[in-house]
N, C-alpha and C positions, 0 to 999 in steps of 0.2 A: 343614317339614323343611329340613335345613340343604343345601345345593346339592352334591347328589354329582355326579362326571363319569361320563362313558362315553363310548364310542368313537364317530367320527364316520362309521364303515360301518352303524352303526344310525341313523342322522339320520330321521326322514321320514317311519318305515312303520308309519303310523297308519290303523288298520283300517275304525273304526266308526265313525258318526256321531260320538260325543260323543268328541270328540279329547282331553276332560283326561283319560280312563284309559285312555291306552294307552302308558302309559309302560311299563308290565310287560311288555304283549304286543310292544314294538319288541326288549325283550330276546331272548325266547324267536322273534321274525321271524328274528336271526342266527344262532340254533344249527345248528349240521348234526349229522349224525347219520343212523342206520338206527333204524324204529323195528321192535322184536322183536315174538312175538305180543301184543297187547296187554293186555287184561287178561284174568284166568283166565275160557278161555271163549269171548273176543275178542269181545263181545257186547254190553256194557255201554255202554261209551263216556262220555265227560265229558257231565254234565248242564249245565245253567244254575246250578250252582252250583262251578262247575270242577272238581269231583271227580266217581270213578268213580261214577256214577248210574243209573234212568234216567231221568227230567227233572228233576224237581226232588227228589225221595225217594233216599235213598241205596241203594246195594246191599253186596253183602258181596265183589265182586272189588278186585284192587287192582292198580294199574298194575305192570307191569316193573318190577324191582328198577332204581333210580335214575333213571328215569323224569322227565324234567324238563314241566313241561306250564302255559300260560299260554292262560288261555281270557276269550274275551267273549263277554258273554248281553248281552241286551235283553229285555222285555216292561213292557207297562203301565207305563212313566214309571221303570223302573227297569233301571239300566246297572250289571251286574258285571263288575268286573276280577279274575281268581281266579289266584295263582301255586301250583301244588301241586310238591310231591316226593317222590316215592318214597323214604324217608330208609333202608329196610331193605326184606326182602323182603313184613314182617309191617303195618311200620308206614309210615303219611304222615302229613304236613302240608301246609297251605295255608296264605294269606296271601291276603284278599280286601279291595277296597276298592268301594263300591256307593253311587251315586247315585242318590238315590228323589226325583221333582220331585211336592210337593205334600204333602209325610207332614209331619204335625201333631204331636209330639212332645209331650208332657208334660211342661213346666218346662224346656224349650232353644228358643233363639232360634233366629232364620234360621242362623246359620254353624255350629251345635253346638260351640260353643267356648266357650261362658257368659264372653264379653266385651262390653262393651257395644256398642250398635249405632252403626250409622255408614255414610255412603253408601258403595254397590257399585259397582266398576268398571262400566263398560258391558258388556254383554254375558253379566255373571253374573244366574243367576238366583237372586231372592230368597227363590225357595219350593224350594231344593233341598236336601235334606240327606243330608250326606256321613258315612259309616260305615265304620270298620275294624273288619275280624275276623279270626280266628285259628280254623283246624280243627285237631283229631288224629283220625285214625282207625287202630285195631290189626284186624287181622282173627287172632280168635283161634282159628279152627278150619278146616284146611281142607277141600275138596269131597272125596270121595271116591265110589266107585260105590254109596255106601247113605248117604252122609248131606249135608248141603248145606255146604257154605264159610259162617261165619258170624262178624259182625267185630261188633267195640262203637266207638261216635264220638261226641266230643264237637265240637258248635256252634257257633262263637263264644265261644268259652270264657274267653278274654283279652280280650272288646271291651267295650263297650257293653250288650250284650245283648242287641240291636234283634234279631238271628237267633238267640241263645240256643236253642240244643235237644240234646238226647241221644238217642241211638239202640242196639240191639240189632238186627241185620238177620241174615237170611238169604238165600243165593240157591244155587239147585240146577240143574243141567242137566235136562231134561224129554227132550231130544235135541239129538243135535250141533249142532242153530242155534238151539233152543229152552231161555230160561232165565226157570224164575219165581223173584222176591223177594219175600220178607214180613218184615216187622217190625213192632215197638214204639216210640213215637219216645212224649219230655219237651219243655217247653217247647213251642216254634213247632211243633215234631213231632206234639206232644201235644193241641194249641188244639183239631183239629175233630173232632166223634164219639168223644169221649174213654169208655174202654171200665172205667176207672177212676183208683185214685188212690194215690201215695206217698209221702203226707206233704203239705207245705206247700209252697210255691214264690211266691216274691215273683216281683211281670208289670212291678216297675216298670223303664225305662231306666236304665242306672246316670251318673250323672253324668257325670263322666270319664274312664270306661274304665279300661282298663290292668289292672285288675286280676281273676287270676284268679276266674272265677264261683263255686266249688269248693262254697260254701254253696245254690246250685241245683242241681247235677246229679243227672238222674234222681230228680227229686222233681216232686210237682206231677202234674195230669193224664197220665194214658197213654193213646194213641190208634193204633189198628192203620192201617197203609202197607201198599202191595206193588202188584205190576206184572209185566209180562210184556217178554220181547225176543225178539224175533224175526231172523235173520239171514236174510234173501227174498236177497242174492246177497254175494258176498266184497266190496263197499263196502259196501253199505245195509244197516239194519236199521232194522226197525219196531218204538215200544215203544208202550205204556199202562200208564200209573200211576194209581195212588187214591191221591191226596195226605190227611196229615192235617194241614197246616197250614190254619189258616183266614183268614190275611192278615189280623186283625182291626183292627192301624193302620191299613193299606192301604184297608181299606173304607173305615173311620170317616172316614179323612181324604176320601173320595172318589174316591178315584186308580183303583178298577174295582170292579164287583161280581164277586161270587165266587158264580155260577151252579151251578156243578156238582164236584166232588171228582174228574173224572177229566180225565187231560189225554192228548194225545198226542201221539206225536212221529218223526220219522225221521232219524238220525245217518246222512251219506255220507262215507265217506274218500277225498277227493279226492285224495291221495298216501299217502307212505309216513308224515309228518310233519303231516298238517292234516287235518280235520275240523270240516264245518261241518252243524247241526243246523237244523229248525225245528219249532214246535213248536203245538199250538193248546191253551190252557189256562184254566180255569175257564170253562170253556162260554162265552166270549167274546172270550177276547183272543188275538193271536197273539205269537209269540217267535223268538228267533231265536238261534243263538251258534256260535261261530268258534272252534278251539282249536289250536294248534298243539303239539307237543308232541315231543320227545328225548329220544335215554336216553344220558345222559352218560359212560355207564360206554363208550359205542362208538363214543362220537363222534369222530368218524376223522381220525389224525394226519396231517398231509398227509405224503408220500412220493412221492419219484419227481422233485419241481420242485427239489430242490438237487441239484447233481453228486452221481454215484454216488460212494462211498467209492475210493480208490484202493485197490487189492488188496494182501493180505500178501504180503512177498516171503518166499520160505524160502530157508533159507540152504545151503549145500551142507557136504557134511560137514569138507573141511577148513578151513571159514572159523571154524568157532566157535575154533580155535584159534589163530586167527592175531591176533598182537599185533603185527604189524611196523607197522601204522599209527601206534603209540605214538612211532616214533624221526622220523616226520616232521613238521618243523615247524611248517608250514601244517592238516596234517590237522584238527585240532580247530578251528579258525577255521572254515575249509572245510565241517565237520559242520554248525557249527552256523550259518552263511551258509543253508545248503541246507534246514537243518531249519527256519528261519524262515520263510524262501519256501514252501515246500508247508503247513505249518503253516496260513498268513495265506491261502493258493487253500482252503483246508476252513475256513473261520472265525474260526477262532480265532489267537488274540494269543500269539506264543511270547516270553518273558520272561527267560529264562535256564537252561542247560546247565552239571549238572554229570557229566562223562563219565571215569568212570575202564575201566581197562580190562575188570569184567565185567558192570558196572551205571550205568546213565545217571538220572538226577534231572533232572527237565522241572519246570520252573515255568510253567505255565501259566496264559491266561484265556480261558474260553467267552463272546464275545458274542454267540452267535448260535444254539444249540441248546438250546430248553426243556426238553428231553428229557438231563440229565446223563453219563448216559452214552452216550449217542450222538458226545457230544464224547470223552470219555472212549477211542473203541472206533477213532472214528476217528483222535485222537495218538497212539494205541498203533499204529495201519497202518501213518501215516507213520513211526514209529520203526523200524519195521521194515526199511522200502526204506532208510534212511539210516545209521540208524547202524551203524558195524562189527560183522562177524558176530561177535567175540569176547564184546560184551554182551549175557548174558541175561537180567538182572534190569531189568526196566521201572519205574520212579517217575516217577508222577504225581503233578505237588503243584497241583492248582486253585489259583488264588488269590480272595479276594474282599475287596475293600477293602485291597490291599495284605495282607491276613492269610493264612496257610494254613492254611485251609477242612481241608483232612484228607492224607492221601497213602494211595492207591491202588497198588498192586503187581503188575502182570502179570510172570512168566517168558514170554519172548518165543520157547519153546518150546511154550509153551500156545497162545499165540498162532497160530503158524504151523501148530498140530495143529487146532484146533479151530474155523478160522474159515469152517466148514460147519455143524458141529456146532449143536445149541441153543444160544440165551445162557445156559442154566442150568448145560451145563458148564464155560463160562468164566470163569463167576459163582464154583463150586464149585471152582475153583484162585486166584481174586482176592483178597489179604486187602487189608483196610482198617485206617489205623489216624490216630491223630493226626499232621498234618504239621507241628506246632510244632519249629523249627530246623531243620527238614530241605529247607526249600527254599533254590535254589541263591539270589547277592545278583542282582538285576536290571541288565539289562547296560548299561553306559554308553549316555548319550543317549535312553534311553526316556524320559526324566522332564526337564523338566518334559512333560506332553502336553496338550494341548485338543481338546475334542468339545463339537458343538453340536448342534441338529436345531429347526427349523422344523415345527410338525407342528399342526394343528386341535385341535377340542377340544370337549365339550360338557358343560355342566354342567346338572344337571338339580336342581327343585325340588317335590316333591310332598306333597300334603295339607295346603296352606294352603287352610281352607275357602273362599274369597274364588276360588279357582284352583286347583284339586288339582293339574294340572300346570305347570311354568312349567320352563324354558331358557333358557339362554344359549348361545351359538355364537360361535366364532373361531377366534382362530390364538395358539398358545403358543410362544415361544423361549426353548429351554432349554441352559444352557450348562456345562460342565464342566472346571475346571483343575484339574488335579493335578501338583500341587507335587512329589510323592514319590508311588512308589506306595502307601504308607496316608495322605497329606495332600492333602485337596482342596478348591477355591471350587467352589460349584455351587450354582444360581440359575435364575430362570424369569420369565420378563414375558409378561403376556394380556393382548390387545386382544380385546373380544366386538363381536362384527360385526351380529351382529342376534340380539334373545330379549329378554327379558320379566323377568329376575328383577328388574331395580329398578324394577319396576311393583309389590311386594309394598308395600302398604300395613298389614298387619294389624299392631295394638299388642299385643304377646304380654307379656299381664300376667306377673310374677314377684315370688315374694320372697327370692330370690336372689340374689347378683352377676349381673349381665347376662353372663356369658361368654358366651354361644352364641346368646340371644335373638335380639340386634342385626343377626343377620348381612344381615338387607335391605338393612342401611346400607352394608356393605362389597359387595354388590351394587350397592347405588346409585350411590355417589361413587367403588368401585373400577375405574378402568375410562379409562384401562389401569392395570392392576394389577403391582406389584413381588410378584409370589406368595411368593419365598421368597429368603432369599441367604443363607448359611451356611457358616462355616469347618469341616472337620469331618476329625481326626484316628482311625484305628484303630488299634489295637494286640493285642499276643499276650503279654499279662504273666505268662504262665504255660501248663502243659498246661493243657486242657481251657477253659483262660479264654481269652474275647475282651471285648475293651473297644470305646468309642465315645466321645467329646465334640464334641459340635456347640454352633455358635455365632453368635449372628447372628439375621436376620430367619425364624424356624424356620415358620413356616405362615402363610396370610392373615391370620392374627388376632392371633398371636401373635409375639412376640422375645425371647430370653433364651438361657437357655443349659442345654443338656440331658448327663447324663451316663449312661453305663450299662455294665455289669458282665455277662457272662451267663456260665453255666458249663454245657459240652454236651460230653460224652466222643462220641467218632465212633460207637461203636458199641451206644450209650443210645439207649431211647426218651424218659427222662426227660430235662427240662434247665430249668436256674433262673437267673432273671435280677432284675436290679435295676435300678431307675431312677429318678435324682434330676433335678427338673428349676426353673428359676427361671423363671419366666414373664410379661414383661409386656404388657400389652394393646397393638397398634396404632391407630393413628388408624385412620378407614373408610377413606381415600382409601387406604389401602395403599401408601404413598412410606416416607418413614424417619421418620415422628413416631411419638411413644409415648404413649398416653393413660396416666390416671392409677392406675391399675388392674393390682395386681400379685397373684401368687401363686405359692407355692412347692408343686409337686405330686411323687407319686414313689408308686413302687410297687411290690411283689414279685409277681414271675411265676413261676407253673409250667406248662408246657410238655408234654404227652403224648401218644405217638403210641401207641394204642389198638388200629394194626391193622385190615386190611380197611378202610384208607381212613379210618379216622373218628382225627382229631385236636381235643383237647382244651388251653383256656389257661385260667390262673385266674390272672387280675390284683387283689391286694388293696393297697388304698395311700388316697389323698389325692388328690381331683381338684379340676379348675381356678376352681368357686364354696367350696371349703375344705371339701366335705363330705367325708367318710371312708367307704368302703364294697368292695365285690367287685364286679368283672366276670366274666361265667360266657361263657364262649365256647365251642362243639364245631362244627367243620366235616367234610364230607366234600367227601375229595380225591380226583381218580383219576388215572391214572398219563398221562393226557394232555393234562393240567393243568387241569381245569375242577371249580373247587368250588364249594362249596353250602354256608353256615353260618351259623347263629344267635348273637346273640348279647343278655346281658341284663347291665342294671347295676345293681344293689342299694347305697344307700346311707342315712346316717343321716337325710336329708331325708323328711321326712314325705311322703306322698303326695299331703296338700291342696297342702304349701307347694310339692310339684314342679311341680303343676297340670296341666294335662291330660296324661293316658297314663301318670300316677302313677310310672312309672321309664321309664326310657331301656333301649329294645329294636332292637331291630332284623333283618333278612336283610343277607344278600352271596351276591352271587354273582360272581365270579372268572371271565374268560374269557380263556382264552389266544388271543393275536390269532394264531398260526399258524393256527389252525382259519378263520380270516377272513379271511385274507390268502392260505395255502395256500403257503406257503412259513416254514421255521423261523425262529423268532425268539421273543428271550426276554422282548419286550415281553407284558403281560398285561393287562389291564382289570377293575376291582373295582367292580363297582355295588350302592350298598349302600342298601337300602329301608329308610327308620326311617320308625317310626312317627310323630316329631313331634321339634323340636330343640327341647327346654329347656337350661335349665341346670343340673338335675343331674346327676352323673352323669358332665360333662365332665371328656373326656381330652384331652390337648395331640397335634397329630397332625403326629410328627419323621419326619422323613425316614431313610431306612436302619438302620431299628430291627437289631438287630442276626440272631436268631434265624428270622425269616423266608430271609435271606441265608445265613445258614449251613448249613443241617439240608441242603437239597437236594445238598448234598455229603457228607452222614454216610452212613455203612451204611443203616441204616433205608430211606431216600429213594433212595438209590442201587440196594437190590436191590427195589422196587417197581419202577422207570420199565428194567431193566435188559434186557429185552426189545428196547431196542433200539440196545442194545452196537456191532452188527453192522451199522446201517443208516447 
């Protein structure tokens, strides 16, 4: 996988023994949050397979809507890493990655990578084989007092196959602590006591993954599961299951016998957020797993550590008519002296005043509130104590890159009425609309400006079988000149202090341009690294259009020159963009040399906010080894900034010639660092779990794409987060 970062407040908090899979659970170590009752029931708990279980047999509850949850099992020579989420109320998914020491595969070497062999770092073992899978699970009926809660799930549906299994489950309340599950389980579900049969089902490993099972499921042997849970006090609970998996590699290869079909177990909730099990299973081995888990929808904004809002003033009745401030000289200088001072004590950057006698125009910038209109609720305060009582009409014009993001409209009567009230009546007098020419010009001497920041760094490297996990660590200088405010230099240089990625020795066969493969070598020889340096101009060529051209050293790997087009009405969920880019390759050492190796890519985007959180992108175009194909992207967003989103890249490369993981997939997950720090700010961290870095598929990864930057100032984005107007 190619080296993604994360934040250096997770550095360290590595759980289990086997230190290479805990790169998921250090994520889900930072989350905070409250967690709600847990699943229907409260009974179930994450099994050994990090989903709602109860050991290793699924049930039919399902976590808290958004529910974030990162678990490690152990037993018999076998370590699971499992990421689940609650993606709706009905439906989840997982993401697991599992290390079996001694499993004997059919037709795959030591590394499961069908590349040839070659000595092993020290320290890795040669009999371990490493496994990705992919869960869904829908629960299509729920409990009611006559009939049970009952879901359908597919197994590993996208891996290998190695867990390949289908399920139909039931689970019923017996009594308030008392819950039995039964089911039917296919595949691995299906292997032991099998009760019959449907259809055909191929047992073999599928080579290289990647690709959906869909010609397996729910075919092949059927074999009856089920179990009991017991809730003995408000932490504990005790289960027993009858497993129908028969471990049948597992044996063969030696790794344990499978004495008995039941297992049991005890889940304790040590807090509101963790939960640690153990377990004793097939009549002789024991287990163990750890889970941490969040629900992001509540995971809590910090409040209270930045100064309170300064209070509305209300005006008295005869100021709104009073225009005599017009005839003084100084007044408007004066205004707007004072309106920069209080402005810059709440955050934010005031940029220019235009003040006539019933209506004020504020060109603003939010550095420092994730939360949009929080910025927003507080320059409408300060407008209040400052400006003369004669203006009612309030404009906001955000800025972003020099551009106007939208303009915003409070009557400063609403204001002063309703700033007790809910935010939903202030929302319901607020119009939004586009701020194109409407912001005031930027007041002498802002420009040129410069901002730097010195700040750590960690980049991380997973599922190179040789080292599932590997890191890097340092310190990042990052710097920023702005020539005008939409023309800027901005640049970054790494020193890595201590980590492992240029220990990656693995030769990652391709029939491809090498776009993404090599990246080892830019791990290797970059170091200190020129990460990026680029000239990069915005513009406002029109309503609803924003532009971008960047130039320069555009990401580690890449230089060239990138252009783009996007078109977003303020108060559209829909928005379409364009993008052309020229791209050529860097030397590894990441300084100013250009290897030989060029490519021109570009793409059309569509953009949609779906509602309830869940946003939608579809990028079709030309990526960076020449092949042509679609990106399918859907994330859920919540209004206190922590996403969760998949995404998939379909192109014309065949899935031999992609080679392993047959297309380019991947997770993200998005964490706004206020929630980690506990104080506002617009900094955020995107950790993005792929499956495997080939080279199809590749996109060039530009700085200040435009549409991410803009939307959080449209309607849409603004009355989701608007709750907290007032804080």
């Amino acid at each position: 996988m190619h080296p993604q970062e994360t934040s250096a407040p997770c550095i360290g908090q590595n759980i289990v023994r086997n230190a290479r899979l805990t790169a998921l659970s250090a994520i889900a170590a930072c989350l905070p949050g409250t967690l709600v009752a847990q699943q229907a029931g409260g009974l179930a708990g994450y099994g050994l397979f990090g989903t709602p279980s109860l050991i290793e047999m699924p049930t039919a509850d399902s976590a808290p809507d958004a529910e974030l949850a990162t678990s490690l099992g152990y037993f018999a020579g076998t370590a699971r890493t499992t990421l689940s989420f609650q993606i709706t109320p009905r439906l989840s998914g997982s993401f697991r990655y599992t290390a079996v020491n001694g499993l004997k595969v059919p037709g795959y070497n030591v590394d499961h990578a069908l590349v040839p062999l070659r000595p092993l770092p020290s320290g890795v073992n040669p009999d371990t084989y490493y496994d990705r899978s992919f869960d869904l699970r829908f629960r299509l009926i729920d409990e009611t007092l006559r009939r049970p809660a009952v879901a359908i799930g597919l197994r590993d549906f996208i891996g290998t196959g190695l867990y390949g299994g289908e399920y139909v489950v039931a689970t019923k309340s017996l009594t308030p602590r008392l819950r039995l599950t039964a089911g039917l389980g296919w595949g691995r579900l299906g292997s032991h006591n099998a009760i019959g049969r449907t259809g055909n089902r191929p047992d073999d490993v599928i080579g290289q993954g990647g690709v959906p099972t869909y010609d397996r499921w729910f075919r092949g042997d059927v074999a009856p599961f089920g179990g009991i849970a017991w809730q003995a006090t408000d932490s504990l609970t005790l289960k027993a299951e009858y497993s129908s998996d028969a471990y049948a590699q597992e044996v063969a290869s030696g790794i344990f016998q499978r004495r008995s079909s039941w297992n049991l177990g005890a889940d304790y909730r040590i807090s509101d957020n963790l939960q640690v099990s153990v377990y004793s299973l097939y009549g002789g081995e024991i287990g163990a797993s750890l889970t941490f888990f969040s629900n992001l929808r509540q995971a809590a904004v910090p409040g209270g550590a930045e100064p309170a809002p300064l209070p509305v003033r209300v005006r008295g009745a005869g100021e709104r008519g009073d225009l005599g401030w017009r005839f003084v000289p100084e007044a408007s200088d004066n205004i707007k002296a004072r309106l920069k001072t209080a402005l810059r004590k709440e955050g934010l950057e005031y940029e220019g005043l235009a003040l006539d006698p019933t209506r004020a125009t504020l060109r603003l910038r939010n550095t420092r509130y994730l939360n949009e209109p929080q910025a927003l609720g507080r320059a409408a305060r300060v407008m209040s104590r400052i400006l003369p009582g004669s203006v009612e009409t309030l404009r906001l014009v955000p800025m972003v890159n020099g551009m106007e993001a939208s303009v915003v409209t409070f009557r400063r009567s609403d204001i002063e009425a309703l700033e007790n009230a809910p935010a939903s009546a202030l929302l319901a007098r607020t119009e939004f609309a586009d701020g194109y020419g409407l912001s005031p010009p930027p007041e002498d001497g802002l420009y040129p400006q410069f901002s730097w920041s010195l700040r750590p760094f960690l980049s991380l490297s997973v599922f190179d079988p040789d080292n599932p996990v590997r890191a890097d660590g340092g310190l990042r200088l990052s710097g920023r000149y702005r020539l005008a405010p939409n023309i800027e230099i901005s640049g970054a240089l790494s020193k890595t202090i201590a980590g492992n990625l240029d220990g990656v020795i693995r030769d990652i066969p391709s029939d491809l341009p090498r776009v993404r493969t090599d990246y080892a070598e830019y791990s290797r020889q970059g170091d200190p690294a020129l990460e990026h340096l680029t000239f990069s101009a915005f513009a406002r060529p029109a309503p609803d259009l924003y532009g971008r051209v960047s130039l320069g050293y555009l990401e580690k790997m890449y230089a060239g020159v990138s252009g783009e087009l996007l078109w977003k009405p303020v108060d559209s969920a829909l928005a379409l963009g364009v993008e052309l880019n020229y791209a050529r390759q860097r030397d590894f050492d990441q300084r100013f040399g250009l290897r030989d190796y060029d490519s021109i890519t570009g793409h059309v985007s569509a953009y949609y906010d779906f509602g309830n959180g869940f946003h939608g992108q579809v990028d079709i175009g030309r990526y960076l080894a020449g092949d042509y194909g679609a990106t399918l992207t859907l994330d859920r967003e919540f209004a206190n900034g922590w996403r969760v989103g998949a995404y998939a890249t379909f192109t014309d490369v065949p899935f031999d010639d992609f080679g392993e993981g047959s297309f380019d997939k991947g997770l993200r997950l998005t964490i706004p660092m206020q929630s980690l720090l506990g104080k506002p700010t617009r900094r955020t961290n995107t950790v993005t779990i792929q499956s495997l870095t080939r080279d199809g598929g590749a996109r060039l990864n530009v700085n200040d794409r435009l549409y991410g930057r803009l939307r959080d100032y449209h309607e849409p984005e603004l009355t989701k987060k608007w709750g907290r107007v007032w804080r």
